[in-house]
C-alpha positions in Angstrom: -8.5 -12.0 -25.0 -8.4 -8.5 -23.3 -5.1 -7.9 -21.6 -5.0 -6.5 -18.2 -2.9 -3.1 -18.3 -0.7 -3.1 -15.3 0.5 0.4 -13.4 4.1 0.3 -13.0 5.4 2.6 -10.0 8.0 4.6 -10.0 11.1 3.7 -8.0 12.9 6.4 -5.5 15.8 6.3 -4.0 16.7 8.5 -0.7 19.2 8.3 1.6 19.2 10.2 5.0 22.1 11.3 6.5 21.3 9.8 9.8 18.9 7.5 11.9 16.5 10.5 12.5 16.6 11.4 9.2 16.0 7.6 8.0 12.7 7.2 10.7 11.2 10.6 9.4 11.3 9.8 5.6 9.8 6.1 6.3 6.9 7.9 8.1 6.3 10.0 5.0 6.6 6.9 2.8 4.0 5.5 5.1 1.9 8.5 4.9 2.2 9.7 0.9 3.0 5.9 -0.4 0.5 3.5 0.8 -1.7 1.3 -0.6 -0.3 1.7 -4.0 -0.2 5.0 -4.4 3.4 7.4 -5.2 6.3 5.8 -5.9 8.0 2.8 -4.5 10.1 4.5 -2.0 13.1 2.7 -0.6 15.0 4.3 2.3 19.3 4.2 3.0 21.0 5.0 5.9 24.2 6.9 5.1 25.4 7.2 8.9 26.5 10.6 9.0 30.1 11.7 8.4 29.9 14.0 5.3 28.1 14.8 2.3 30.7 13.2 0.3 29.7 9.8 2.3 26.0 10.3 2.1 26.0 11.1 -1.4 28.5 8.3 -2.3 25.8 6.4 0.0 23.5 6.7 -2.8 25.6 6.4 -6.1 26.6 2.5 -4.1 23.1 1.6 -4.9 23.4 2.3 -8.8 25.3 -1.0 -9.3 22.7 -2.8 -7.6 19.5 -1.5 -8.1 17.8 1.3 -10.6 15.6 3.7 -9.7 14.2 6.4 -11.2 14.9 8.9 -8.9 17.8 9.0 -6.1 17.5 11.8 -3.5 19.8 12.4 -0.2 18.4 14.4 2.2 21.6 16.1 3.8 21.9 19.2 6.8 23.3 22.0 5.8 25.6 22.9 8.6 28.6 21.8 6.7 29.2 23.2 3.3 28.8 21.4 0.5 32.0 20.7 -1.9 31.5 21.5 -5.1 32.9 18.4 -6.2 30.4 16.5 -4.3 27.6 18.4 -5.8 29.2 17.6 -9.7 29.8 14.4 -8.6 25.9 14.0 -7.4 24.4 15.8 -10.5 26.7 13.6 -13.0 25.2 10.5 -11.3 21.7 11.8 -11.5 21.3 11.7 -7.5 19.4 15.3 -6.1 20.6 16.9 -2.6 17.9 18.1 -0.8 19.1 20.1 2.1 17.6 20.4 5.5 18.9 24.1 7.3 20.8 23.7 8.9 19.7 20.6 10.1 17.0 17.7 10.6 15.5 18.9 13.4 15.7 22.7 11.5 13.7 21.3 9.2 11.2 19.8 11.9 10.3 23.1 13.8 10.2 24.7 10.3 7.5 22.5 9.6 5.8 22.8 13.3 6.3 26.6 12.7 8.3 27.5 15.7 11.3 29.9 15.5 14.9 28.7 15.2 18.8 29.8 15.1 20.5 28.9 12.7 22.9 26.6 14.8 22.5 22.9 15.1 23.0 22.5 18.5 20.2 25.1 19.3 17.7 23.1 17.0 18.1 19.9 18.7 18.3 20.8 22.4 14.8 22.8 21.3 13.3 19.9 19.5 14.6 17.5 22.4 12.3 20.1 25.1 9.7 20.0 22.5 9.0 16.3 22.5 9.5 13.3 25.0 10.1 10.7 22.9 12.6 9.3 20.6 12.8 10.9 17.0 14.5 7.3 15.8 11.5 5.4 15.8 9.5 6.4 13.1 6.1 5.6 15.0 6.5 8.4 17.1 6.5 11.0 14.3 2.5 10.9 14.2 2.2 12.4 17.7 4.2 16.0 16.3 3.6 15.7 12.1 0.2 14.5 11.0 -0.5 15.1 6.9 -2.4 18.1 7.3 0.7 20.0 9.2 2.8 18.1 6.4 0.8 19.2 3.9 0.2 23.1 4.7 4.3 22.9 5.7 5.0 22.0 2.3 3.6 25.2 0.7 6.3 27.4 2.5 9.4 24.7 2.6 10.5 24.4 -0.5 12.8 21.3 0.7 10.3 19.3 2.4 8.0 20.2 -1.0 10.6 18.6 -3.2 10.6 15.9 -0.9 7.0 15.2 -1.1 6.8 15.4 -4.8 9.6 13.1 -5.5 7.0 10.3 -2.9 4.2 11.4 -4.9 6.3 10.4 -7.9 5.5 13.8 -9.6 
């Protein structure tokens, strides 16, 4: 009797800092993990605060669940501790930052200028689009795969990202 091999995914971990955050990397699970393909991508909420909470965020789930990869995808507008960043690397769990923020990272990707101050990235993403950037079924109206795609070869964060859902 011939036995059936069976694929086994890989299993990824990431944990946005934030509701926008959390709808933007279930769109690119929908996009770069369907039908099978990439890994098995589940997505945390840390609700804001600090690094320090959205990386603890992500070491919670180690008692519960293992995964072969944990990633937190984190702004940049507040420094890092270094102790947060030993205390990520010691429990295997990558930062991935977005500068200085989420929606830095979004008119990156579209190409548009920005400052490097939050506030001025997200009153120029909120003139930029009319809806919601919570609900993850609005993302294909500004970020279809191609823009995703050519993005990727000039951010190196959103890169990382996408290999991480490609399970590379």
């Amino acid at each position: 009797m011939i036995r059936k091999l069976r694929f086994q995914r890989k299993t990824l971990l990431v944990v946005g800092e934030g509701d926008t955050e959390v709808a933007f990397l279930k769109y690119l699970r929908s996009l770069y993990c369907a039908s099978g393909k990439g890994a098995k991508v589940t997505v945390d909420n840390a609700h804001g605060k600090s690094p320090e909470n959205i990386v603890n965020s992500a070491i919670r789930h180690l008692g519960s669940a293992a995964f072969d990869k944990k990633v937190c995808l984190l702004d940049t507008d507040i420094a890092w501790p270094p102790a947060v960043c030993t205390k990520a690397k010691k429990n295997k769990v990558t930062m991935l930052g977005a500068t200085p923020c989420i929606e830095g990272l979004f008119l990156d990707i579209l190409g548009v200028p920005f400052a490097s101050i939050t506030d001025e990235c997200k009153s120029k993403i909120a003139s930029m689009f009319n809806f919601s950037l919570t609900n993850e079924r609005n993302y294909p109206r500004a970020f279809d795969r191609n823009k995703l795609d050519e993005a990727r070869q000039r951010i190196r964060t959103l890169n990382d990202l996408l290999n991480f859902y490609e399970a590379i």
